[in-house]
PDB file with SEQRES, HELIX, SHEET and CRYST1 records, atoms N, CA, C and O in Angstrom:
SEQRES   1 A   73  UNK UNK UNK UNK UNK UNK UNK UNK UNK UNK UNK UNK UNK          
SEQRES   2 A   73  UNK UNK UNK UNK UNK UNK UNK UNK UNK UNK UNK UNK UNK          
SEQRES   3 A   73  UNK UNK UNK UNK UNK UNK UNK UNK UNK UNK UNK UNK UNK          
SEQRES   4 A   73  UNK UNK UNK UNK UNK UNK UNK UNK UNK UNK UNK UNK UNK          
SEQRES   5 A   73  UNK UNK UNK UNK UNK UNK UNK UNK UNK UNK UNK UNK UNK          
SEQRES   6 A   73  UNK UNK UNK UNK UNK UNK UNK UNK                              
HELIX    1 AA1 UNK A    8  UNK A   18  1                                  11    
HELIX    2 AA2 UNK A   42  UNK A   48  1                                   7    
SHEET    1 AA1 2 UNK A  23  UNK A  25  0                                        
SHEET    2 AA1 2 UNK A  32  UNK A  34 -1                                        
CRYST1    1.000    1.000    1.000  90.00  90.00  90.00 P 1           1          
ATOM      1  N   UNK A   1     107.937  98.196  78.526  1.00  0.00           N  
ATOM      2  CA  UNK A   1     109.112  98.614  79.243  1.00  0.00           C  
ATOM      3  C   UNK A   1     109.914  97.390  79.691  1.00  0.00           C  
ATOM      4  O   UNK A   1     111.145  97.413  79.686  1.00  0.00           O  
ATOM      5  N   UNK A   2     108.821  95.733  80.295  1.00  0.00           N  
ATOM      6  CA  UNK A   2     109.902  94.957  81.057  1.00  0.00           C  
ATOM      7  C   UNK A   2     110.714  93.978  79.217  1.00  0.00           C  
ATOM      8  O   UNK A   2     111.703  93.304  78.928  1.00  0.00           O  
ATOM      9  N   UNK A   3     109.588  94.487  78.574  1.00  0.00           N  
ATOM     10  CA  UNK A   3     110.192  93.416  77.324  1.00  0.00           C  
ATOM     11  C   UNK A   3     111.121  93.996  76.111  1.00  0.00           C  
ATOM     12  O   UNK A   3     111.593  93.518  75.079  1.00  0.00           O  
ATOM     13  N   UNK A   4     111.144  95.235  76.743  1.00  0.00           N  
ATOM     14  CA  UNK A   4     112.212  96.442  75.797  1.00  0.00           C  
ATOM     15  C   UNK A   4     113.503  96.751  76.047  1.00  0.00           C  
ATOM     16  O   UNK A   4     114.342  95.859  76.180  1.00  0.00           O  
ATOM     17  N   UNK A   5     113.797  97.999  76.135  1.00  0.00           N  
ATOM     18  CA  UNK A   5     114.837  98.646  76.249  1.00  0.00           C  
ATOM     19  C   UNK A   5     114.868  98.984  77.882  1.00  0.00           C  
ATOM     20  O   UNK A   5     115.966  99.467  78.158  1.00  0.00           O  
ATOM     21  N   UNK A   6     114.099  98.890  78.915  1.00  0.00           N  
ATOM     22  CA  UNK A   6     114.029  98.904  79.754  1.00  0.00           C  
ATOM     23  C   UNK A   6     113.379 100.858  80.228  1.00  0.00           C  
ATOM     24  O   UNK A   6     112.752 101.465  79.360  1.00  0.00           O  
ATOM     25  N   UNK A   7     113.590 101.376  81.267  1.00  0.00           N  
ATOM     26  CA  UNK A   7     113.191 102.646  81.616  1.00  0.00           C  
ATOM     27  C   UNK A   7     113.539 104.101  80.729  1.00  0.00           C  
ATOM     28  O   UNK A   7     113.007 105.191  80.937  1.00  0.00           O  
ATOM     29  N   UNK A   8     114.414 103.843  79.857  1.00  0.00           N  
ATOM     30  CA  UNK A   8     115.394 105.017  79.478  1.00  0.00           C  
ATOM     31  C   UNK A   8     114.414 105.601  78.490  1.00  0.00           C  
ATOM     32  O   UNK A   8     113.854 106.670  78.734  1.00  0.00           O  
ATOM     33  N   UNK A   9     114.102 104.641  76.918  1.00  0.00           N  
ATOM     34  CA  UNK A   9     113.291 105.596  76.599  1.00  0.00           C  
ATOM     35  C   UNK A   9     111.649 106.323  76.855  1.00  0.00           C  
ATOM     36  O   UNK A   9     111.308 107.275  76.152  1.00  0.00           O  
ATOM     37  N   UNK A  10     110.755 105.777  77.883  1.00  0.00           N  
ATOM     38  CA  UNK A  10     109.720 106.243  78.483  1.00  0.00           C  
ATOM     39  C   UNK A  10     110.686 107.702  79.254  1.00  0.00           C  
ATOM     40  O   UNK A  10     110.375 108.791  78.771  1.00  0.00           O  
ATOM     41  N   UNK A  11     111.376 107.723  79.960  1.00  0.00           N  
ATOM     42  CA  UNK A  11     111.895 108.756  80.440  1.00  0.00           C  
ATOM     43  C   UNK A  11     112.332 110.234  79.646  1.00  0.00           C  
ATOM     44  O   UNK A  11     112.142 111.426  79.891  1.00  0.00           O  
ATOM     45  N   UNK A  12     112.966 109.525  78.649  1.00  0.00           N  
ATOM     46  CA  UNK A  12     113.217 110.596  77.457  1.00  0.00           C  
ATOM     47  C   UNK A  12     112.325 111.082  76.862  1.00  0.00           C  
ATOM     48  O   UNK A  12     112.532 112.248  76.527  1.00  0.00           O  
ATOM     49  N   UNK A  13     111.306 110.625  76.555  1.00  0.00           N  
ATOM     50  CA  UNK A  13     109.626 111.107  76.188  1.00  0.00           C  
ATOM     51  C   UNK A  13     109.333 112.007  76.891  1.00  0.00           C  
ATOM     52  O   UNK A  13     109.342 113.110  76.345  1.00  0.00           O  
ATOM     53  N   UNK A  14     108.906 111.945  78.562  1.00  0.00           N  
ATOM     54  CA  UNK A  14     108.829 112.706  79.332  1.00  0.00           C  
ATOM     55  C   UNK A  14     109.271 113.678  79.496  1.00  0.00           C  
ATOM     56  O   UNK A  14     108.618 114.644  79.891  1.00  0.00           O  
ATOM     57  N   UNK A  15     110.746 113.708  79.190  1.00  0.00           N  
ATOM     58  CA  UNK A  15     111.611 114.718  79.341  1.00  0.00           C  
ATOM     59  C   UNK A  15     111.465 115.723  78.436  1.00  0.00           C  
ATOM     60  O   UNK A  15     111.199 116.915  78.592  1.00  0.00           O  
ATOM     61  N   UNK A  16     111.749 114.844  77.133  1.00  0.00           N  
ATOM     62  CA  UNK A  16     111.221 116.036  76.097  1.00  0.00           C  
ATOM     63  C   UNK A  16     109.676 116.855  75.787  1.00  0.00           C  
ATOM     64  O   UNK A  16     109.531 118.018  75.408  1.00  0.00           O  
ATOM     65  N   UNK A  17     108.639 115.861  76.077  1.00  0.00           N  
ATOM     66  CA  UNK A  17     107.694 116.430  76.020  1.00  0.00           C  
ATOM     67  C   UNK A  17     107.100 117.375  76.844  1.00  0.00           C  
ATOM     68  O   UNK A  17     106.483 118.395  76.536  1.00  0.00           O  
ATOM     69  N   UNK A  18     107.545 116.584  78.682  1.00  0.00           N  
ATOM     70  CA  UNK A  18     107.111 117.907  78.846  1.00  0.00           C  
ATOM     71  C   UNK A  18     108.054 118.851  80.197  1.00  0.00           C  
ATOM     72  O   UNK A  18     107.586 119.666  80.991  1.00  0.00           O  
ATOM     73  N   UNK A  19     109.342 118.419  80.078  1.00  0.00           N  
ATOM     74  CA  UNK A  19     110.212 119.647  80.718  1.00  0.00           C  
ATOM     75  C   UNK A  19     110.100 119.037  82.322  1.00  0.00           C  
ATOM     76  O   UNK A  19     110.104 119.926  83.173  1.00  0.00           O  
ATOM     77  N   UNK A  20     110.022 117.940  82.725  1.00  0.00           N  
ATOM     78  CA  UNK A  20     110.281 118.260  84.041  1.00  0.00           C  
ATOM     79  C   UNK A  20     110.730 119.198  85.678  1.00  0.00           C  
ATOM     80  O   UNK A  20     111.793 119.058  86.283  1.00  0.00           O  
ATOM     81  N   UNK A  21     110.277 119.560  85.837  1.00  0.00           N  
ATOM     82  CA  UNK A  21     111.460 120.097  86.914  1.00  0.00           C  
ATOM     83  C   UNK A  21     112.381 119.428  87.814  1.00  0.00           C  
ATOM     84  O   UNK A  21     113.575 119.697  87.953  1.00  0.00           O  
ATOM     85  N   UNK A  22     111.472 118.204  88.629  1.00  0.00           N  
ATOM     86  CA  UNK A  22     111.536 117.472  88.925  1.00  0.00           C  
ATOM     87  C   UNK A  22     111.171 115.897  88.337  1.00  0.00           C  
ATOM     88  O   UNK A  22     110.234 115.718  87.559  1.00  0.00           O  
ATOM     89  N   UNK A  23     111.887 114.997  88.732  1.00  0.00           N  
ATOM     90  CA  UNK A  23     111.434 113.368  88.673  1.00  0.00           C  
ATOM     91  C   UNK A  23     112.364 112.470  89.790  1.00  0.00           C  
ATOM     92  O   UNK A  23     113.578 112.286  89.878  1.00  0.00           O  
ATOM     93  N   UNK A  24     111.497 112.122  90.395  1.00  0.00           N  
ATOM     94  CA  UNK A  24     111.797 111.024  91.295  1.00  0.00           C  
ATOM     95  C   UNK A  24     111.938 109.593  91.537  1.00  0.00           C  
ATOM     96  O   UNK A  24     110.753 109.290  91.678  1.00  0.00           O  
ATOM     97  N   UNK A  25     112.493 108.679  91.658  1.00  0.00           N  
ATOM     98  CA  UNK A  25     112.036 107.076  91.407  1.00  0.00           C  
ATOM     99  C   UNK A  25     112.202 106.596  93.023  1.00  0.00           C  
ATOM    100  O   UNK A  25     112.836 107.095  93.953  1.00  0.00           O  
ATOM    101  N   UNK A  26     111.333 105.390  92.927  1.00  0.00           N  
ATOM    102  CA  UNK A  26     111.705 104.680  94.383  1.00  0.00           C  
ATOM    103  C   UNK A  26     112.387 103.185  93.663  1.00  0.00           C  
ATOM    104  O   UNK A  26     111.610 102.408  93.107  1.00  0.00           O  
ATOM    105  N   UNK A  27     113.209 103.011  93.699  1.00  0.00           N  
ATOM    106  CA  UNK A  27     113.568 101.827  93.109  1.00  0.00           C  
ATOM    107  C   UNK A  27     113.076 100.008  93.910  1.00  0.00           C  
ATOM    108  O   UNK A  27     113.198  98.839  93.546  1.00  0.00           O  
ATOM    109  N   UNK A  28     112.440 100.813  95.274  1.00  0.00           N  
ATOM    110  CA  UNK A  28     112.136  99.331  95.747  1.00  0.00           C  
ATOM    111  C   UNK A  28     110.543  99.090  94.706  1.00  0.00           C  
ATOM    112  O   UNK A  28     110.261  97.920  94.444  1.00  0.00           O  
ATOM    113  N   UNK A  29     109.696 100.089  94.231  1.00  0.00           N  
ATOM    114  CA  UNK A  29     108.487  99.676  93.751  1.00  0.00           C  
ATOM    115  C   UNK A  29     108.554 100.324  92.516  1.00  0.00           C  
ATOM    116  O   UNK A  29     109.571 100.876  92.096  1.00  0.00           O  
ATOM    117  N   UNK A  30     107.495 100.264  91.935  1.00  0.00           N  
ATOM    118  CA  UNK A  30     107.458 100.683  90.544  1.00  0.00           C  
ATOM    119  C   UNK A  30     106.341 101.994  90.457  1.00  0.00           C  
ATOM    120  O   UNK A  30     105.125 102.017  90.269  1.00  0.00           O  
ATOM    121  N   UNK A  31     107.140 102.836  90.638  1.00  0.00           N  
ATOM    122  CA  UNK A  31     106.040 104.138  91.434  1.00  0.00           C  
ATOM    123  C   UNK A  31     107.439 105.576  90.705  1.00  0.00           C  
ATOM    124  O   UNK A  31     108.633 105.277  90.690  1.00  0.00           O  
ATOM    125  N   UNK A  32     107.093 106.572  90.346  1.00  0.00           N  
ATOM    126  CA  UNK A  32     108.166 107.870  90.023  1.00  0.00           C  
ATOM    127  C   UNK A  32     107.143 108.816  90.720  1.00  0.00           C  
ATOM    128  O   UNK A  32     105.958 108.489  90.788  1.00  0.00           O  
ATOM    129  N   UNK A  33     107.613 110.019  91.249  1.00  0.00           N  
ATOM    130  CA  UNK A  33     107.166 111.197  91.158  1.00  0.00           C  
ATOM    131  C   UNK A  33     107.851 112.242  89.906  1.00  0.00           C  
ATOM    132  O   UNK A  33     109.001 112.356  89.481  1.00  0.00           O  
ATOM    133  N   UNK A  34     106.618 112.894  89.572  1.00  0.00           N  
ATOM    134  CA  UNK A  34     107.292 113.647  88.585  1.00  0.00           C  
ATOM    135  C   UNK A  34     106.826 115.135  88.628  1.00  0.00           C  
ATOM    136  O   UNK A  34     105.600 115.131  88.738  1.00  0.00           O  
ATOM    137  N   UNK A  35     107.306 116.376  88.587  1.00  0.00           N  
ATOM    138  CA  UNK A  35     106.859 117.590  89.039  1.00  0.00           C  
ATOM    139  C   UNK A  35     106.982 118.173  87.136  1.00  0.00           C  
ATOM    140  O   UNK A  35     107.946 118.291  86.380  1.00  0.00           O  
ATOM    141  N   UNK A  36     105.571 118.399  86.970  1.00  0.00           N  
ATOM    142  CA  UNK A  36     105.260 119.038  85.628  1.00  0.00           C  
ATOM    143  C   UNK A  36     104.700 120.317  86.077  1.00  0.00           C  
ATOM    144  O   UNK A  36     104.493 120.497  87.277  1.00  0.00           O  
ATOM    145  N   UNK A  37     104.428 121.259  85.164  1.00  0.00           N  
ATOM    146  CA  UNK A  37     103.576 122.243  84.733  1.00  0.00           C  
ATOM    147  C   UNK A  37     102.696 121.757  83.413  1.00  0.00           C  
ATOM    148  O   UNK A  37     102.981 121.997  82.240  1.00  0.00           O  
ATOM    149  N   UNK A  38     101.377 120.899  83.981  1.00  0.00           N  
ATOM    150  CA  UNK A  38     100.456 120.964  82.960  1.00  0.00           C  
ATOM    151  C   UNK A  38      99.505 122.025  82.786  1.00  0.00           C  
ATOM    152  O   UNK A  38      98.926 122.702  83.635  1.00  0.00           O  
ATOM    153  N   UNK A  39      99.434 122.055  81.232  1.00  0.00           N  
ATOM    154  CA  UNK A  39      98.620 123.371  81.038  1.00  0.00           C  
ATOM    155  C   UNK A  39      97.232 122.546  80.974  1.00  0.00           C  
ATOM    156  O   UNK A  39      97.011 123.600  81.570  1.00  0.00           O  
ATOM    157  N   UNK A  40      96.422 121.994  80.900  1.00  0.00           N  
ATOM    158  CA  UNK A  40      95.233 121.339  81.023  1.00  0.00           C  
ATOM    159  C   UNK A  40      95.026 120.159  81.280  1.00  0.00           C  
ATOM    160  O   UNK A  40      95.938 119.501  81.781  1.00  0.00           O  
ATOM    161  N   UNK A  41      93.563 119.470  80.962  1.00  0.00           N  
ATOM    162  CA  UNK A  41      93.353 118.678  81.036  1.00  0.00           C  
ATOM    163  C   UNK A  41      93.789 117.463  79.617  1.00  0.00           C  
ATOM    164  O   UNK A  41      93.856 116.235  79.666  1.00  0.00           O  
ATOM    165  N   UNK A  42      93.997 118.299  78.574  1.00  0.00           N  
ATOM    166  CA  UNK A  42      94.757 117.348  77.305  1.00  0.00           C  
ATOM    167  C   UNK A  42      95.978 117.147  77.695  1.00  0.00           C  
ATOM    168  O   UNK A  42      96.476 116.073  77.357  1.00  0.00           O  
ATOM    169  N   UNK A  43      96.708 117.984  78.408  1.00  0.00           N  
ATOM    170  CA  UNK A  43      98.074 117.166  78.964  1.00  0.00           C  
ATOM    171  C   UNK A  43      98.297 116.365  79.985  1.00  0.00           C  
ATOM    172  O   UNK A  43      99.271 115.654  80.233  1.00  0.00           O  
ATOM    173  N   UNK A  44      96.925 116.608  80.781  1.00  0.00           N  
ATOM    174  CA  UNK A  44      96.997 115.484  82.047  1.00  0.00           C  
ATOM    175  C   UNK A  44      96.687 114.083  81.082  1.00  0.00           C  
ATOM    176  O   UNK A  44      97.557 113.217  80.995  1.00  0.00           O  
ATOM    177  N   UNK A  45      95.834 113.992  80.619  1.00  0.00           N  
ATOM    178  CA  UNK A  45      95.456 112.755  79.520  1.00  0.00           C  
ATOM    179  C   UNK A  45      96.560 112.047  78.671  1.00  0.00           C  
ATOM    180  O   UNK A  45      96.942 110.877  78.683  1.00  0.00           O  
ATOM    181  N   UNK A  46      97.074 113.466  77.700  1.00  0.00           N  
ATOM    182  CA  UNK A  46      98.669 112.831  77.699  1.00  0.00           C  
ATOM    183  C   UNK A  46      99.746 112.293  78.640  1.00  0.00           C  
ATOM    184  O   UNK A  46     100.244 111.183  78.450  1.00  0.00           O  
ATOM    185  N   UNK A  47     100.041 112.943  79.474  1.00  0.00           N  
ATOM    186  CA  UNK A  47     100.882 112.273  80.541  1.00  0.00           C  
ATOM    187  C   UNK A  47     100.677 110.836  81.041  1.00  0.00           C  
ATOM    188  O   UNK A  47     101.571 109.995  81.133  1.00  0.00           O  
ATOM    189  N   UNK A  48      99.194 110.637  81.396  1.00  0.00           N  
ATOM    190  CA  UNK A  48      98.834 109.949  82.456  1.00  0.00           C  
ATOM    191  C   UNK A  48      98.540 108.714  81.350  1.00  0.00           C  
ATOM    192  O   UNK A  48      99.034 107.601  81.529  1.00  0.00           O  
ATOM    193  N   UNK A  49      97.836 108.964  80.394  1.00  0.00           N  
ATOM    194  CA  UNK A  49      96.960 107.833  79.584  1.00  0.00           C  
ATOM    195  C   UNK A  49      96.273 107.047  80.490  1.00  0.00           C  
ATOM    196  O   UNK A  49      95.663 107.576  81.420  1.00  0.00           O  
ATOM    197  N   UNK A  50      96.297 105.815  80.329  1.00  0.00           N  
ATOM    198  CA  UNK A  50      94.872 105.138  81.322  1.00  0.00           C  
ATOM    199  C   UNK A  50      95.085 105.165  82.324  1.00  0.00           C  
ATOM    200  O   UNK A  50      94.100 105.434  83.012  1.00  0.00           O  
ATOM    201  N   UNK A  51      96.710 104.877  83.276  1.00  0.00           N  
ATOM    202  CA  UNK A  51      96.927 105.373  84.171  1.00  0.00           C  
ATOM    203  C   UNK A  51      95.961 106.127  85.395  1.00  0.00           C  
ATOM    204  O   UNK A  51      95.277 107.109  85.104  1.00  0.00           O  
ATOM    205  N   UNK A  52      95.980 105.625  86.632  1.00  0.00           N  
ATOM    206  CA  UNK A  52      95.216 106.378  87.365  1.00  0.00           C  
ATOM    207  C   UNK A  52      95.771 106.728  88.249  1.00  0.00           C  
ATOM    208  O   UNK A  52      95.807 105.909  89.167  1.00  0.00           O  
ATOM    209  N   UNK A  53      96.634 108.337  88.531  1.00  0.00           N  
ATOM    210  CA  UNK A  53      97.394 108.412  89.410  1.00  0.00           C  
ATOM    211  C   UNK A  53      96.965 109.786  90.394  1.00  0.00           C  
ATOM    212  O   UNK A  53      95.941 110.434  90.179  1.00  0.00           O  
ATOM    213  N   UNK A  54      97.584 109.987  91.101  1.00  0.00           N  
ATOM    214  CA  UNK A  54      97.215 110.825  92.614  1.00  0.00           C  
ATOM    215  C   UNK A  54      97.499 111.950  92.622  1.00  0.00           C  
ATOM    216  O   UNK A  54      98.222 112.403  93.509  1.00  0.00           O  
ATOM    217  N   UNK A  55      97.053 112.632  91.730  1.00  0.00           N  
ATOM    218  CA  UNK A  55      97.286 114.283  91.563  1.00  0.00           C  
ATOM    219  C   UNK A  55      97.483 115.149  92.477  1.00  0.00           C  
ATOM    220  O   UNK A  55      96.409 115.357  93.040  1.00  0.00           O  
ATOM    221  N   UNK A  56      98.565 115.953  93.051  1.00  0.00           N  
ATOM    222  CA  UNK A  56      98.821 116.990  94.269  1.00  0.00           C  
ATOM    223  C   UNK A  56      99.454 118.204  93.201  1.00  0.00           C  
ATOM    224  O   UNK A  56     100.540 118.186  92.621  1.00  0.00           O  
ATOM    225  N   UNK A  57      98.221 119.415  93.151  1.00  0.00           N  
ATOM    226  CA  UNK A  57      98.226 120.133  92.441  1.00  0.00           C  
ATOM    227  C   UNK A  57      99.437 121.178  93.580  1.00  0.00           C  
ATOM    228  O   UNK A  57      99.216 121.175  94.791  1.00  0.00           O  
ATOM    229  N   UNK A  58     100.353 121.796  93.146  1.00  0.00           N  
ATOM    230  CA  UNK A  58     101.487 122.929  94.370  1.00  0.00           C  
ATOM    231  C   UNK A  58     101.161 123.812  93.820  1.00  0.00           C  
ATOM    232  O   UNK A  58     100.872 123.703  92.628  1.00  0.00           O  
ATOM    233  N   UNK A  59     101.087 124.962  94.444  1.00  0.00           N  
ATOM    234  CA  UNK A  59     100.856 126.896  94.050  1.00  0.00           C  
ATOM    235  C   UNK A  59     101.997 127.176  94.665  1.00  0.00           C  
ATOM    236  O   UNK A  59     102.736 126.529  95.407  1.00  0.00           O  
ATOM    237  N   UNK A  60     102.016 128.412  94.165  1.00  0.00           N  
ATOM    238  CA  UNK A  60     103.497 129.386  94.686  1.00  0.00           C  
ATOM    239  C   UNK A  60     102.762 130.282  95.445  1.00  0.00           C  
ATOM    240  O   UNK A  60     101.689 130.779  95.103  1.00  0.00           O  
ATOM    241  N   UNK A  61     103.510 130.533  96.751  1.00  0.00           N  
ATOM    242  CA  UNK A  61     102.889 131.695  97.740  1.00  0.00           C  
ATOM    243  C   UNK A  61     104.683 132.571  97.669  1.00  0.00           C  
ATOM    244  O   UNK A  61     105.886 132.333  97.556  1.00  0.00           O  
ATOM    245  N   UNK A  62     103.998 133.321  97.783  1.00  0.00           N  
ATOM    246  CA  UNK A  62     104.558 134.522  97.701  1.00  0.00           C  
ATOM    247  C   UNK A  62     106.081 134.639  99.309  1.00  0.00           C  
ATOM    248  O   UNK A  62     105.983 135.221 100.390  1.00  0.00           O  
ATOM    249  N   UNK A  63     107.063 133.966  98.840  1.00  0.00           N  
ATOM    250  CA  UNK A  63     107.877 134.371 100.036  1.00  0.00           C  
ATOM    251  C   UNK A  63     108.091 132.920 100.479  1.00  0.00           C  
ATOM    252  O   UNK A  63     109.126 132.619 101.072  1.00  0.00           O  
ATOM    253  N   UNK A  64     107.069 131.941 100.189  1.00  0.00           N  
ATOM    254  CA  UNK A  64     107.112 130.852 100.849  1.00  0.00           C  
ATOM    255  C   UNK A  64     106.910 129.625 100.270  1.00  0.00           C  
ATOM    256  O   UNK A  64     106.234 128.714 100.749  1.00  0.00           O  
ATOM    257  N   UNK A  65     107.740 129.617  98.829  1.00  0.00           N  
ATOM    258  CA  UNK A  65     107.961 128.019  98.389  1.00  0.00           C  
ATOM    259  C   UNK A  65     106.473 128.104  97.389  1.00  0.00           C  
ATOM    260  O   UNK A  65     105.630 128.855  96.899  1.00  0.00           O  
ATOM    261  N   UNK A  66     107.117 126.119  97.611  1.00  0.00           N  
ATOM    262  CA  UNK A  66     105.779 125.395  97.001  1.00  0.00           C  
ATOM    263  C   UNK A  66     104.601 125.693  97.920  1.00  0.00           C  
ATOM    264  O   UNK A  66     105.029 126.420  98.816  1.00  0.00           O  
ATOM    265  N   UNK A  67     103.482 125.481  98.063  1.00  0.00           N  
ATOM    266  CA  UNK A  67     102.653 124.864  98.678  1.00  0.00           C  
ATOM    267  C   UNK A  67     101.517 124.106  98.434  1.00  0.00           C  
ATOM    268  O   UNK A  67     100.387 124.577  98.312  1.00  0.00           O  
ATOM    269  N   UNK A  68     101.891 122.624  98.344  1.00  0.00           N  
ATOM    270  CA  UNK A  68     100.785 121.764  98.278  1.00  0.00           C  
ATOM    271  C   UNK A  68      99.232 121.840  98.876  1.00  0.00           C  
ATOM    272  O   UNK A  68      98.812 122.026 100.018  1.00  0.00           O  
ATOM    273  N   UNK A  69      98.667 121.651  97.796  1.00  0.00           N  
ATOM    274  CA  UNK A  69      97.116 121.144  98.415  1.00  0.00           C  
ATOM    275  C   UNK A  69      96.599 119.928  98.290  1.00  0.00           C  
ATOM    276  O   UNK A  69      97.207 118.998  97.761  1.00  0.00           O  
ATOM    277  N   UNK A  70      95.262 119.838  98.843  1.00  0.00           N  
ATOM    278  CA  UNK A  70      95.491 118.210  99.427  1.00  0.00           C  
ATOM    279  C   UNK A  70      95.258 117.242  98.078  1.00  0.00           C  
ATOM    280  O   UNK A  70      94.519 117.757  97.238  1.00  0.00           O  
ATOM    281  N   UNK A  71      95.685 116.159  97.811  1.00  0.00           N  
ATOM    282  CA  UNK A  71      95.879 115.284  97.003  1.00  0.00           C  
ATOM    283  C   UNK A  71      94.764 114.528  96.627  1.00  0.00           C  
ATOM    284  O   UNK A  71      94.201 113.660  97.294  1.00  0.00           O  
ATOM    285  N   UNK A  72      94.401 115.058  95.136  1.00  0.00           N  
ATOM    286  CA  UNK A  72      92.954 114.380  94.375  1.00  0.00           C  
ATOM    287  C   UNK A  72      92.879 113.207  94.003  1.00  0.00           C  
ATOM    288  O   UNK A  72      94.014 112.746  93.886  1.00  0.00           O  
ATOM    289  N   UNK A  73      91.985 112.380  93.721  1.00  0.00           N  
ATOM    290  CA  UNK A  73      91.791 111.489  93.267  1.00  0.00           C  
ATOM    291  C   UNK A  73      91.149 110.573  94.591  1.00  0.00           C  
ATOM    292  O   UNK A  73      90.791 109.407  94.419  1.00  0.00           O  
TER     293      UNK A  73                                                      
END                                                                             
C-alpha cells in the first residue's frame, strides 16, 4: 500500500468483495472500521488474512437498532 498506488485499490477490493455497509478511517493512525455481513469463518479469513483484529459481532433487536456484544479477541 505505502510503495503503491496508495489506499484506493485495497478499498475497492473490499468494496466489491464484500458490500460494506459501513467503513470508517481515522486518519491520525492506520486503523479503519469496517461493518460487513460475514457469512463464516472462510470470510473472516478472507477479510482479515494474517491480520489480527478485534471482532464486535452487532445483532438486530427488534425495535432497537444495532446491538453490540462485547468485543472478541
Amino acid at each position: 500500500m505505502d510503495k503503491g498506488e496508495g489506499p484506493g485499490p485495497f478499498f475497492a477490493k473490499i468494496a466489491e468483495r464484500f458490500r460494506p455497509q459501513a467503513i470508517y478511517g481515522d486518519p491520525t493512525r492506520r486503523h479503519i472500521f469496517i461493518v460487513v455481513d460475514l457469512k463464516g469463518p472462510a470470510e473472516i479469513a478472507e477479510l482479515c488474512g494474517r491480520a489480527h483484529p478485534k471482532l464486535a459481532p452487532l445483532t438486530l433487536s427488534r425495535g432497537k437498532g444495532l446491538n453490540p456484544r462485547p468485543t472478541l479477541g
